[in-house]
C-alpha positions as CSV (number, residue, x, y, z in Angstrom):
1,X,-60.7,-50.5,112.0
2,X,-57.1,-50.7,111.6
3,X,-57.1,-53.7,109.3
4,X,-59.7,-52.0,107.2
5,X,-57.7,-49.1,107.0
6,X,-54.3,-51.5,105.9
7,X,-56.6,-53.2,103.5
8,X,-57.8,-50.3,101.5
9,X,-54.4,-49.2,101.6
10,X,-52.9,-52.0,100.0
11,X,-55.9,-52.1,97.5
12,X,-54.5,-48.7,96.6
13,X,-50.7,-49.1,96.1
14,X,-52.0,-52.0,94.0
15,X,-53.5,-49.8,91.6
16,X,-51.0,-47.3,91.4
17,X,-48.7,-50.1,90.3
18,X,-50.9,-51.4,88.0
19,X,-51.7,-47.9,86.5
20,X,-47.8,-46.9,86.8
21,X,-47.0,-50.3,84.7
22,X,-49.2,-49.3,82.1
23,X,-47.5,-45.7,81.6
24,X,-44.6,-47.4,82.0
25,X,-45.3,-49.8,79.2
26,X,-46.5,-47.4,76.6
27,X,-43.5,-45.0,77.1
28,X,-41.3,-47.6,76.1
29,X,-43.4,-49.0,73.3
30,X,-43.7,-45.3,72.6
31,X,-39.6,-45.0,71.9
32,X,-39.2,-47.7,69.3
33,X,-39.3,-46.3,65.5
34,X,-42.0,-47.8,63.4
35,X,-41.4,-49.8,60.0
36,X,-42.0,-46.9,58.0
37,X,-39.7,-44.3,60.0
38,X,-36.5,-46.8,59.8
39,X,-37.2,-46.9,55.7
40,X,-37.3,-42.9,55.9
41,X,-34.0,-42.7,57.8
42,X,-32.3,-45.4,55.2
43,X,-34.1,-43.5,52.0
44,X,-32.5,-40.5,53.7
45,X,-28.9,-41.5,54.6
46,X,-27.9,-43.9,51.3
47,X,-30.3,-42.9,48.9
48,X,-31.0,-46.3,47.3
49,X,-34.6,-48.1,46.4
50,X,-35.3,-50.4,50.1
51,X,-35.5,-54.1,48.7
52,X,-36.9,-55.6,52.1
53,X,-37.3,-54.3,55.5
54,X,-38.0,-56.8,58.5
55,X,-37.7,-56.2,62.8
56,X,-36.1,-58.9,64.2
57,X,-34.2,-58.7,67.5
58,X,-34.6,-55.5,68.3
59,X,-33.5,-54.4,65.4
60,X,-34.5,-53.4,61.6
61,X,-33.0,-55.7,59.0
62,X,-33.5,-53.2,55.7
63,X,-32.3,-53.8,52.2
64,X,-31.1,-51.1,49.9
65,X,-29.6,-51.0,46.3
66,X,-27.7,-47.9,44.8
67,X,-25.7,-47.2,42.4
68,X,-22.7,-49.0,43.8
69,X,-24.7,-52.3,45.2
70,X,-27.2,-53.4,47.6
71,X,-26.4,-53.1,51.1
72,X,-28.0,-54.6,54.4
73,X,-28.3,-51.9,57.3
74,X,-29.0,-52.6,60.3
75,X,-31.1,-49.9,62.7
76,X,-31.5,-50.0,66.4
77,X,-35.5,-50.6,67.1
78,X,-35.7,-47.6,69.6
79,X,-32.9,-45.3,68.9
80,X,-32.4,-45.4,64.7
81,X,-29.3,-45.6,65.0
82,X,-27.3,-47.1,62.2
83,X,-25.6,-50.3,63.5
84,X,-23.7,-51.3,60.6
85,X,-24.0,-51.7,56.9
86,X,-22.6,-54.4,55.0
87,X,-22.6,-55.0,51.0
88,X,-24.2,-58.5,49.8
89,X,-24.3,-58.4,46.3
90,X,-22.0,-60.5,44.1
91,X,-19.1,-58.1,44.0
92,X,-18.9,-58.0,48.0
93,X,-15.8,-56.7,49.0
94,X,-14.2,-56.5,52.4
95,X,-15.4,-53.0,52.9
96,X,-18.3,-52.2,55.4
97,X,-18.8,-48.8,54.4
98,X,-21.4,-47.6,51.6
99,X,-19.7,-45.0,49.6
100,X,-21.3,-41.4,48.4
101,X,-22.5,-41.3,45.0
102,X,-21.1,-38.7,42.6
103,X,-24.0,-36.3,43.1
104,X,-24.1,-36.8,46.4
105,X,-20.4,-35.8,47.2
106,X,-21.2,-32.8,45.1
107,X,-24.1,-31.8,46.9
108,X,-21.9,-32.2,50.6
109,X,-19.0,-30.1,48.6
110,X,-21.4,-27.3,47.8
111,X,-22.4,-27.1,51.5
112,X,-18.8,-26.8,52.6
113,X,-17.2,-24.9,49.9
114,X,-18.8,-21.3,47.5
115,X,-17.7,-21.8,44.1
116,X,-18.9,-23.9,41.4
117,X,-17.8,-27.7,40.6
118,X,-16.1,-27.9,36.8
119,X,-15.3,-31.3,37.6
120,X,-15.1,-34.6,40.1
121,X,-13.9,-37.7,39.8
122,X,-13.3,-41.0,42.1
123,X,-9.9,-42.0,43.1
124,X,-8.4,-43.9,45.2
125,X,-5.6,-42.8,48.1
126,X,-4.3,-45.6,49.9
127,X,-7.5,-48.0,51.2
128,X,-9.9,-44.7,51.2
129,X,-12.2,-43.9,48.7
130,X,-11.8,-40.6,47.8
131,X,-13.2,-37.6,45.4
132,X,-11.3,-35.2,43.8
133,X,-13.1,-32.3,42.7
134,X,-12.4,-28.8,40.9
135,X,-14.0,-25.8,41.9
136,X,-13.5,-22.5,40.7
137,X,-15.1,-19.5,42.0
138,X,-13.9,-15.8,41.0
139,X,-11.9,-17.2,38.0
140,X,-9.7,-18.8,40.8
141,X,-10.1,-22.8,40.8
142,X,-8.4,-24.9,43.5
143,X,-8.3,-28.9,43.5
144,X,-10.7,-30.6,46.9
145,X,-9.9,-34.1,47.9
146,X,-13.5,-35.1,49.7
147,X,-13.6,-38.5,51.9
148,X,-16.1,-40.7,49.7
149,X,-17.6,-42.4,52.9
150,X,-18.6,-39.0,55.1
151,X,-18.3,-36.2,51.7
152,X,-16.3,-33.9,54.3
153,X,-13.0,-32.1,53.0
154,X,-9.9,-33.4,53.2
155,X,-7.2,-31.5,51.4
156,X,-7.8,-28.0,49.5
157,X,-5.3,-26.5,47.0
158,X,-5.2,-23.9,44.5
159,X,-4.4,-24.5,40.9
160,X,-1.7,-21.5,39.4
161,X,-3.5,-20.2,36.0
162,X,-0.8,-22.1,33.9
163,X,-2.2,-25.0,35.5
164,X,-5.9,-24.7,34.3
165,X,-5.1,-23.0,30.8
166,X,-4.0,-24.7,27.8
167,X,-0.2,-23.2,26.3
168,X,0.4,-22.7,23.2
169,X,2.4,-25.9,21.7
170,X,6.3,-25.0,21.1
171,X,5.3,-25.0,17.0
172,X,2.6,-22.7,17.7
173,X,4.8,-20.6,19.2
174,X,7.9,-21.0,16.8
175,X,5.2,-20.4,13.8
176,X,4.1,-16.7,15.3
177,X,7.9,-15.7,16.2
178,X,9.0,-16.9,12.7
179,X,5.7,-14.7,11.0
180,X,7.4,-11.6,12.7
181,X,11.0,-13.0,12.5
182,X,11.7,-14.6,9.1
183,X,14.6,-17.2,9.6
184,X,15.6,-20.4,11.1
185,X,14.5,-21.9,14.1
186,X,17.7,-22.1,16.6
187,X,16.2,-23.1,20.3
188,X,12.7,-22.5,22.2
189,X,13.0,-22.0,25.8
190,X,10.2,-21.1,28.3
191,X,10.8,-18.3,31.3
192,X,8.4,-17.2,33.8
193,X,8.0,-13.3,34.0
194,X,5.6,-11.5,36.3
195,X,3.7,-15.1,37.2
196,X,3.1,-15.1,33.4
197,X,4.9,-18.5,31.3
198,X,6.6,-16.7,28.0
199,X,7.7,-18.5,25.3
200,X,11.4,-17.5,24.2
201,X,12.2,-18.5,20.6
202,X,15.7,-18.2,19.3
203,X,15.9,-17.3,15.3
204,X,18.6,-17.4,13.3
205,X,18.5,-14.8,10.6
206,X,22.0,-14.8,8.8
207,X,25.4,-15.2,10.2
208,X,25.5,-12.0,11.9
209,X,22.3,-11.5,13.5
210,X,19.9,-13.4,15.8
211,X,17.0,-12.7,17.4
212,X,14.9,-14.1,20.6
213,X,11.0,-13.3,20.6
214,X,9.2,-13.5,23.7
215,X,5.7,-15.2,23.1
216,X,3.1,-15.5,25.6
217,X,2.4,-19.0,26.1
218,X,-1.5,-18.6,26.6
219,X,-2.6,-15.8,24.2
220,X,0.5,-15.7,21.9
221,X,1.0,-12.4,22.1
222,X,4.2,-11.1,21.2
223,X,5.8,-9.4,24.6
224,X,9.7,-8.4,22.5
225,X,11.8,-9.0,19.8
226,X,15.5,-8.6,20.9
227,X,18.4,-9.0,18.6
228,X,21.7,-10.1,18.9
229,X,24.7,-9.1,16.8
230,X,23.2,-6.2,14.8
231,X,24.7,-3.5,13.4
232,X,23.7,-0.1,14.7
């Protein structure tokens, strides 16, 4: 009786190992991405057309061109994790890194920052690739530098209104003092009154008298006439 009983015993922690391999088996082929899920999370991330995608060693071997290249990343088989990326074109350079697109440093900037973009361009600071962008929201505009490889902020600053208007030229402003002042040109100085850049043009009318007219340098308004040497 007793070896009967061992026997069906170990008949039965048999198949609970067998079954309890099987589970085991399918949870872990259950993990690893498929073919097409590994092309959705390079589509996704860099945004290019997929050239070629193979599994080998565990990993996904996948292609991509963009704008700036073609690229080979590499994805872990289970986790899709991004294991590197490399360029391999024929203007490979030593950097590793795939680098944001124009529109897609836009699109980051907009997620960060309220405003509107006037204008990006890329530059470069140091061995980073960077963006620098203008944005302008409530008539206020301030310059963004954006890192070119992850699209966050770097640096924010905001531009002074002299900064992002055009000034009147020192002959446009010498013609308007001279239409209200007839005479001779003698100096043109700039002086900043109430955060607003004026225009001061000196004119010479005779021997006697002289007379400084304060133009503003964006509109070209006329702010004062003041004389020098007049008789009262």
């Amino acid at each position: 009786m007793n070896k009967k009983y061992w026997m069906i015993g170990v008949f039965l922690i048999i198949i609970i190992l067998f079954f309890g391999g099987q589970q085991w088996f399918k949870a872990n082929m259950a993990a690893a991405i498929t073919k097409e899920r590994a092309q959705q999370i390079v589509e996704k991330k860099y945004a290019g057309e997929i050239l070629n995608l193979e599994k080998k060693n565990q990993q996904f071997i996948v292609d991509v061109k963009r704008e700036t290249g073609t690229y080979r990343v590499l994805l872990d088989e289970k986790s899709g994790e991004v294991l590197s990326v490399k360029r391999t074109d024929e203007y490979e350079t030593d950097e590793a890194t795939v680098h944001l697109t124009e529109e897609e440093v836009k699109k980051a900037l907009l997620e960060q920052e309220p405003g509107t973009v006037k204008s990006i361009k890329q530059i470069k600071q140091g061995e980073t690739v960077v963006y620098e962008a203008i944005m302008e929201e409530n008539q206020q505009q301030q310059k963004v530098i954006i890192n070119g490889t992850s699209g966050e902020i770097m640096e924010k600053k905001p531009i002074k209104v002299e900064e992002t208007t055009k000034r009147l030229t020192e002959k446009e402003a010498s013609d308007i003092a001279l239409k209200q002042v007839p005479g001779v040109i003698d100096d043109v100085d700039t002086e900043s009154i109430g955060g607003m850049v004026y225009y001061l043009v000196e004119i010479e009318v005779d021997e006697e008298n002289e007379a400084v007219v304060a133009i503003n340098s964006i509109t070209g308004e006329i702010k004062s006439v003041t004389w020098d040497g007049e008789d009262e």
